[in-house]
Biotite code that builds the C-alpha atoms (Angstrom):
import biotite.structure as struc

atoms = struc.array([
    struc.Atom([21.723, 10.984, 86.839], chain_id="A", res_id=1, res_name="UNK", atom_name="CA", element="C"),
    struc.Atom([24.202, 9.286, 84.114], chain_id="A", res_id=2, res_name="UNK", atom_name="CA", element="C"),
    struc.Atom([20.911, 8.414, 82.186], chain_id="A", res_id=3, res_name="UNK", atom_name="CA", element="C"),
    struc.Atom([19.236, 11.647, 82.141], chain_id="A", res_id=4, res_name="UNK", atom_name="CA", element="C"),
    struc.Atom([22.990, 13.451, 81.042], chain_id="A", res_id=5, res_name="UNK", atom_name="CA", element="C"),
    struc.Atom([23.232, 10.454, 78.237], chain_id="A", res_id=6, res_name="UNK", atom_name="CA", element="C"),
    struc.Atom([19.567, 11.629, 77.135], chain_id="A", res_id=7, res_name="UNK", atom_name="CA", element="C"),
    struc.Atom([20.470, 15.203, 77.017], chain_id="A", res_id=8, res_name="UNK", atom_name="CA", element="C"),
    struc.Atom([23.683, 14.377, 74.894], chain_id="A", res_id=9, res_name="UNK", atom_name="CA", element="C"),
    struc.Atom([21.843, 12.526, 73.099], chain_id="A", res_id=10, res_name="UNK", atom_name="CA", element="C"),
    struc.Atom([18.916, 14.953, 71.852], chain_id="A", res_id=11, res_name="UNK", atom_name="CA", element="C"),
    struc.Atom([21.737, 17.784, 72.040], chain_id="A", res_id=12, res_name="UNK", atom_name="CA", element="C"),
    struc.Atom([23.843, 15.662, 69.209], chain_id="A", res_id=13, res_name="UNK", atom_name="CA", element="C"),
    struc.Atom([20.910, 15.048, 67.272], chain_id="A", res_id=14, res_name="UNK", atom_name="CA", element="C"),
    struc.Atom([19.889, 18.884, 67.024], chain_id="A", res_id=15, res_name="UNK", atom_name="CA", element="C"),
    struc.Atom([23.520, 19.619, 66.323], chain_id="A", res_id=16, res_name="UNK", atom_name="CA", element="C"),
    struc.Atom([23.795, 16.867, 63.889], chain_id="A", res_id=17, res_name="UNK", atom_name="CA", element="C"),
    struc.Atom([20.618, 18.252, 61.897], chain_id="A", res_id=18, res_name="UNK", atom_name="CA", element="C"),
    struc.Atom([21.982, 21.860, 61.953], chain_id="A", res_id=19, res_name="UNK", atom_name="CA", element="C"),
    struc.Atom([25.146, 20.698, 60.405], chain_id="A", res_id=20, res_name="UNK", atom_name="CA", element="C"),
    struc.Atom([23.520, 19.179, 58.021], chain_id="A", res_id=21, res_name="UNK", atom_name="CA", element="C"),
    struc.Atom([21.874, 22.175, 57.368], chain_id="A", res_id=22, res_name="UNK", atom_name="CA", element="C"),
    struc.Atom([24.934, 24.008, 57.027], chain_id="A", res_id=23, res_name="UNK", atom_name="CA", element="C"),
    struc.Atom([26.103, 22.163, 54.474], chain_id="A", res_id=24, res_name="UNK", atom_name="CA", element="C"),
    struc.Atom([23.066, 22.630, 52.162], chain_id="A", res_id=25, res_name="UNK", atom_name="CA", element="C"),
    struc.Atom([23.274, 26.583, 52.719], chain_id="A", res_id=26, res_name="UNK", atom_name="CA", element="C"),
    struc.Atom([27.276, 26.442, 51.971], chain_id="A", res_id=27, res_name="UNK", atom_name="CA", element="C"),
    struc.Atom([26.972, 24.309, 48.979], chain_id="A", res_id=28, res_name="UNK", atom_name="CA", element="C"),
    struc.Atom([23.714, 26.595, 47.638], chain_id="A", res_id=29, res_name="UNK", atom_name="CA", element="C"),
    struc.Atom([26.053, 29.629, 48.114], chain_id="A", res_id=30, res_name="UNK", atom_name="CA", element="C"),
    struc.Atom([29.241, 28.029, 46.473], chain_id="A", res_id=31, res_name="UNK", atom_name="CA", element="C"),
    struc.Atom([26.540, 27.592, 43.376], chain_id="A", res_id=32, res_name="UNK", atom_name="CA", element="C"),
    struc.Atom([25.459, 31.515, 43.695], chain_id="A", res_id=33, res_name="UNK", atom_name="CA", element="C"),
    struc.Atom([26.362, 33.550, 40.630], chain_id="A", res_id=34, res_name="UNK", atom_name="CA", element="C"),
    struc.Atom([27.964, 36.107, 43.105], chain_id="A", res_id=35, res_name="UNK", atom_name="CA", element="C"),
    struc.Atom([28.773, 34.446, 46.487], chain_id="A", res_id=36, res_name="UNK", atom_name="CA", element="C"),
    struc.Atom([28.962, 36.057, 49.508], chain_id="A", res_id=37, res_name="UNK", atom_name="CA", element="C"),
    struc.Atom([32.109, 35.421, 50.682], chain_id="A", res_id=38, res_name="UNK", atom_name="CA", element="C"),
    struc.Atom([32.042, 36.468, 54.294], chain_id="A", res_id=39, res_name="UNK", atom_name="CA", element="C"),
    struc.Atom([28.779, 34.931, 54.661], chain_id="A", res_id=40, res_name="UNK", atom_name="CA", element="C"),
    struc.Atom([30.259, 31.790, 53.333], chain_id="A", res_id=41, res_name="UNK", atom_name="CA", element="C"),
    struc.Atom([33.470, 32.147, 55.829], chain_id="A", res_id=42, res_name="UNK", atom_name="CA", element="C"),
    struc.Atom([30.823, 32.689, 58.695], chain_id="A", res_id=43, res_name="UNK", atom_name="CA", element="C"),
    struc.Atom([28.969, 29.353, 57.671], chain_id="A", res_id=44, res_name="UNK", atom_name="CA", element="C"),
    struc.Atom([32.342, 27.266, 57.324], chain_id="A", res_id=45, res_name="UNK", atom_name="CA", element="C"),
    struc.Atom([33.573, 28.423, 60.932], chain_id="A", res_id=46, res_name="UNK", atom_name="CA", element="C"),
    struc.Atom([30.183, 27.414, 62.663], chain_id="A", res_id=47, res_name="UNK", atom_name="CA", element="C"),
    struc.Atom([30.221, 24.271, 60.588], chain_id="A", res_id=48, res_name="UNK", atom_name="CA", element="C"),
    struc.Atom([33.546, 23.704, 62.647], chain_id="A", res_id=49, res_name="UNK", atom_name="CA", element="C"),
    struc.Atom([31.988, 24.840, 65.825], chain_id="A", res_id=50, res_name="UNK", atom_name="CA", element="C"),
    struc.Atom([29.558, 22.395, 65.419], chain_id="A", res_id=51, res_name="UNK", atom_name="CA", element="C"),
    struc.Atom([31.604, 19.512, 64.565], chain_id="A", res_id=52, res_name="UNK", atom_name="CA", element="C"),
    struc.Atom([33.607, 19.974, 67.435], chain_id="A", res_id=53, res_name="UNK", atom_name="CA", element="C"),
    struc.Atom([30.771, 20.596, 69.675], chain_id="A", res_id=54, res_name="UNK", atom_name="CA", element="C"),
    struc.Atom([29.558, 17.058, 67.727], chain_id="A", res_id=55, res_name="UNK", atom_name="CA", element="C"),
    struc.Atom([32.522, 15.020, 68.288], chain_id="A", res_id=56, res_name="UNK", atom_name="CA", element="C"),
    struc.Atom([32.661, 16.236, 72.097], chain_id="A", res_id=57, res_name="UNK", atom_name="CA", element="C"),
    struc.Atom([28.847, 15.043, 73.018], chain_id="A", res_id=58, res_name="UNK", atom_name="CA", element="C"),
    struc.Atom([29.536, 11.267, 70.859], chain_id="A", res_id=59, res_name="UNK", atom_name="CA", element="C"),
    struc.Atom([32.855, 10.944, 73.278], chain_id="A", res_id=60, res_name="UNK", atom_name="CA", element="C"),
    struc.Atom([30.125, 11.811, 75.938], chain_id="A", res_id=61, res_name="UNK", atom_name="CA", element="C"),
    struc.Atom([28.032, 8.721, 75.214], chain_id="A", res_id=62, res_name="UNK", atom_name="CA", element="C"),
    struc.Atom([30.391, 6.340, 74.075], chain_id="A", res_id=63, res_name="UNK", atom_name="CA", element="C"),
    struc.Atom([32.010, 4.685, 77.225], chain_id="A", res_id=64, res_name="UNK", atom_name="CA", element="C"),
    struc.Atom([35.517, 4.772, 77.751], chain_id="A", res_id=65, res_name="UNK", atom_name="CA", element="C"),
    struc.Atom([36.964, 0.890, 76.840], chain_id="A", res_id=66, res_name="UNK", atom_name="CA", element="C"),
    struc.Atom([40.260, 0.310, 78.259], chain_id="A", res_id=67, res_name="UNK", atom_name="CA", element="C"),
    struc.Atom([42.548, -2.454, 76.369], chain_id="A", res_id=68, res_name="UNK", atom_name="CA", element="C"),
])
């Protein structure tokens, strides 16, 4: 069962990882607008966070715990 949950992280983190990524092309194509939108750009920048939260949770998920 631990395997199959590390493969769903896994593929999870990856389709996260790529939409961030994506984010950051549509905020940085927006900040080079003549006239950004600047809601739209507030919107992108708060699911940007989402996502790196959402990222940082699932690579805790895989990564075992060491104890020193």
């Amino acid at each position: 069962m631990a395997e199959q949950d590390n493969n769903e992280f896994t593929l999870e983190l990856a389709r996260l990882q790529q939409e961030h990524r994506d984010l950051d092309a549509a905020i940085e194509a927006l900040h080079h607008s003549p006239a950004p939108d600047l809601l739209r750009l507030q919107r992108l920048k708060k699911r940007k966070l989402q996502l790196r939260d959402r990222i940082s949770f699932l690579e805790d998920q895989i990564t075992p715990d060491i104890i020193a």
